[in-house]
C-alpha positions as CSV (number, residue, x, y, z in Angstrom):
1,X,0.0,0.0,0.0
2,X,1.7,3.0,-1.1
3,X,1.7,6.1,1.6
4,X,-1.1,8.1,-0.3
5,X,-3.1,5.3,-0.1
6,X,-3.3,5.2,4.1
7,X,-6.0,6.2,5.6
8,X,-6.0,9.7,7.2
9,X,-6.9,9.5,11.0
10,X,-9.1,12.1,12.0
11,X,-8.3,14.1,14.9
12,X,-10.4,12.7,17.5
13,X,-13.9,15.3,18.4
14,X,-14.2,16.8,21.6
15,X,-17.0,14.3,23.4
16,X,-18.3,16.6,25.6
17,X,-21.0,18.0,23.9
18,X,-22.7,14.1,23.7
19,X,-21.8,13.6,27.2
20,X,-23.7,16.3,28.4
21,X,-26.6,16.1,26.6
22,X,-26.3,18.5,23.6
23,X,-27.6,21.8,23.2
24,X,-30.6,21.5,25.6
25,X,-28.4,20.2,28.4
26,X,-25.8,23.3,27.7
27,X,-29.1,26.0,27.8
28,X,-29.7,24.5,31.3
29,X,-26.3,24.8,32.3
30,X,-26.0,28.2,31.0
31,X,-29.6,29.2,32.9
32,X,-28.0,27.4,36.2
33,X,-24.9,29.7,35.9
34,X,-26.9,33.0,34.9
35,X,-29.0,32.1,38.1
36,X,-26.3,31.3,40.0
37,X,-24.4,34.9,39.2
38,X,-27.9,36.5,40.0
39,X,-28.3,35.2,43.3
40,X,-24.7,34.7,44.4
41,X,-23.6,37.3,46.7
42,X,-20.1,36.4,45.8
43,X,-20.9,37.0,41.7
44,X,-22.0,41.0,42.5
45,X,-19.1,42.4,40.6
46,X,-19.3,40.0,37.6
47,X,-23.3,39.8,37.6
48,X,-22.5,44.0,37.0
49,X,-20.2,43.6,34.0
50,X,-23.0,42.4,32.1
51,X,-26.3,44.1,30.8
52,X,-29.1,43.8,32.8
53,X,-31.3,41.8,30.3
54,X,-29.1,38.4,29.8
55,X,-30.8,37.1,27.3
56,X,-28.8,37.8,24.5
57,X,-25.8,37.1,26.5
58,X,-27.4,33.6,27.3
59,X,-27.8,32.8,24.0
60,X,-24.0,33.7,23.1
61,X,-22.7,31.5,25.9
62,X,-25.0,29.1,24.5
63,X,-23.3,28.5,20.9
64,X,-19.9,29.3,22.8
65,X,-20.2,26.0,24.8
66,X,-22.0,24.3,22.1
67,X,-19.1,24.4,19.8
68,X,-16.8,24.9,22.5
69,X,-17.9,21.1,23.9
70,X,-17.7,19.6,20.4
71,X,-21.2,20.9,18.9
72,X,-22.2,22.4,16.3
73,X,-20.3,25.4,15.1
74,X,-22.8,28.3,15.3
75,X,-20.5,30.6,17.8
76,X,-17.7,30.8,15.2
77,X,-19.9,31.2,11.8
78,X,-21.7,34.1,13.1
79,X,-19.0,35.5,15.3
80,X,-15.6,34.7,13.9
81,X,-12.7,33.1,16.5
82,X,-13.7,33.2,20.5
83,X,-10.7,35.3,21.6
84,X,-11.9,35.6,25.1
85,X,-9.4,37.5,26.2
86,X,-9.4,40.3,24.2
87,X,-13.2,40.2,24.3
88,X,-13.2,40.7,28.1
89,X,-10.5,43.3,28.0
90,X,-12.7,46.1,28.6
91,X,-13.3,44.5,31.9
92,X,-10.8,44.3,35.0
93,X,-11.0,40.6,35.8
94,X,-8.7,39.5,38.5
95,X,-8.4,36.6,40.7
96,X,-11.7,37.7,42.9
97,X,-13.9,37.9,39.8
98,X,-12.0,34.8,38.3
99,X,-13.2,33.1,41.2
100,X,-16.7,34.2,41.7
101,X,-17.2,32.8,38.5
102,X,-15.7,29.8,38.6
103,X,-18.3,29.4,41.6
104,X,-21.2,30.0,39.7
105,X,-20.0,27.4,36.8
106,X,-19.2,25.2,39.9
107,X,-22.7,25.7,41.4
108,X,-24.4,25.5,37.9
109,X,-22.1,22.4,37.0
110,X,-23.0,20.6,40.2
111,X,-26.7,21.2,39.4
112,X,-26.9,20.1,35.8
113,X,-23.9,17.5,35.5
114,X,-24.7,14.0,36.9
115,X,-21.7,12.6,35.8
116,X,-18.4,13.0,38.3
117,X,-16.3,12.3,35.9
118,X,-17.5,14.6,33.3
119,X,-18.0,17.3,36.0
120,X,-14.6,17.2,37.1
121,X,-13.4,17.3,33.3
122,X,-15.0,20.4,32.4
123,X,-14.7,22.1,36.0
124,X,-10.7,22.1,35.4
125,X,-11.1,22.9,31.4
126,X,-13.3,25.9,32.8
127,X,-10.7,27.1,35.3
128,X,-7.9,27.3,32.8
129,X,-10.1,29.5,30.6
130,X,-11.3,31.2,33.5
131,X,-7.8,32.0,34.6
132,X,-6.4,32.9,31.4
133,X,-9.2,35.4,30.8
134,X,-7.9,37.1,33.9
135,X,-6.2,40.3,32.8
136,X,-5.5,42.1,36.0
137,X,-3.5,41.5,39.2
138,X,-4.5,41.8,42.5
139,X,-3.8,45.1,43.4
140,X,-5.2,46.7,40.4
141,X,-2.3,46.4,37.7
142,X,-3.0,45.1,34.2
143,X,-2.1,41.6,33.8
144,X,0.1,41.0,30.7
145,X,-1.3,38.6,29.0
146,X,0.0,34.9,29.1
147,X,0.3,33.6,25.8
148,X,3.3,34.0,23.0
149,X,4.0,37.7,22.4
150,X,2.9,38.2,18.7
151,X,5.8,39.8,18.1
152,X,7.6,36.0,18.7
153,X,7.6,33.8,16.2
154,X,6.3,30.7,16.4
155,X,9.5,28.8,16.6
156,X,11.5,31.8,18.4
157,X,12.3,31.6,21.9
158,X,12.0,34.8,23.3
159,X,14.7,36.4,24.9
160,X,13.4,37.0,28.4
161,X,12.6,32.9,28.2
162,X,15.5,31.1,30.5
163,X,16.2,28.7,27.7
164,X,17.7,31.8,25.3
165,X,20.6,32.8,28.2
166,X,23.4,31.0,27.2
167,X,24.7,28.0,29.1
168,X,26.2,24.3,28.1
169,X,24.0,21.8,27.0
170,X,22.2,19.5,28.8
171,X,24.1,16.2,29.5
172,X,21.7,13.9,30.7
173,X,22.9,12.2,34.4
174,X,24.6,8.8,34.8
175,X,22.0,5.6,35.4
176,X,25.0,3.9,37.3
């Protein structure tokens, strides 16, 4: 069999959209987590860097996790690439509001998720985004942000990186 003819393997989907249900199980989620910020006394500085009416906010969260879970890819066509970042920079999100919201994906999580499992899976794939959207520091600084510079290439090391100061190379330790 010559190499053309191999079969491609496709990269595997992200499961978690058929583990949770689909799309209805997300809009619950979602409702659980908009409930949760509302009532939350913990949330009040997150619940106020949104608009009063939620609804289309809900429905953005909605396709976000749809697609974001392995649906269908409705948050991308009608909105182009998530870049959550830069589409919460106009908001100062540190480690308090980080947290507050992690509690009300927690909260909504515990009450929508049966499965342990799968509720452990996405409660740490929500704290990484959760953290990485954070964009300031405790004590009111900006917070740079944490991925590749986009002045770096992609195969550059940057210079403030410790691997670009010079030193001898690695020489892996005896076994004996």
């Amino acid at each position: 069999m010559s190499p053309s003819a191999l079969p491609l393997a496709a990269a595997p989907a992200n499961p978690h959209f058929g583990r949770l249900g689909g799309r209805e199980a997300i809009v619950r989620l979602v409702d659980a987590f908009y409930r949760a910020m509302d009532t939350r006394p913990d949330a009040r500085v997150i619940r106020a860097m949104h608009e009063p009416d939620l609804t289309h906010t809900r429905r953005v969260l909605v396709d976000y996790l749809c697609e974001w879970t392995g649906g269908p890819k409705a948050y991308s066509a009608q909105r182009g690439a998530p870049m959550l970042r830069r589409r919460h920079q106009p908001f100062d999100i540190d480690a308090s509001a980080r947290d507050a919201w992690m509690a009300c994906m927690r909260q909504a999580l515990t009450e929508v998720v049966t499965d342990e499992g799968l509720r452990a899976e996405l409660e740490t794939a929500f704290w990484k985004i959760a953290d990485f959207i954070r964009n300031t520091e405790t004590h009111g600084e900006r917070r740079p942000h944490p991925g590749r510079p986009m002045e770096v290439h992609p195969h550059a090391t940057p210079l403030t990186h410790a691997s670009a100061v010079s030193s001898p190379p690695h020489q892996p330790e005896s076994l004996s």
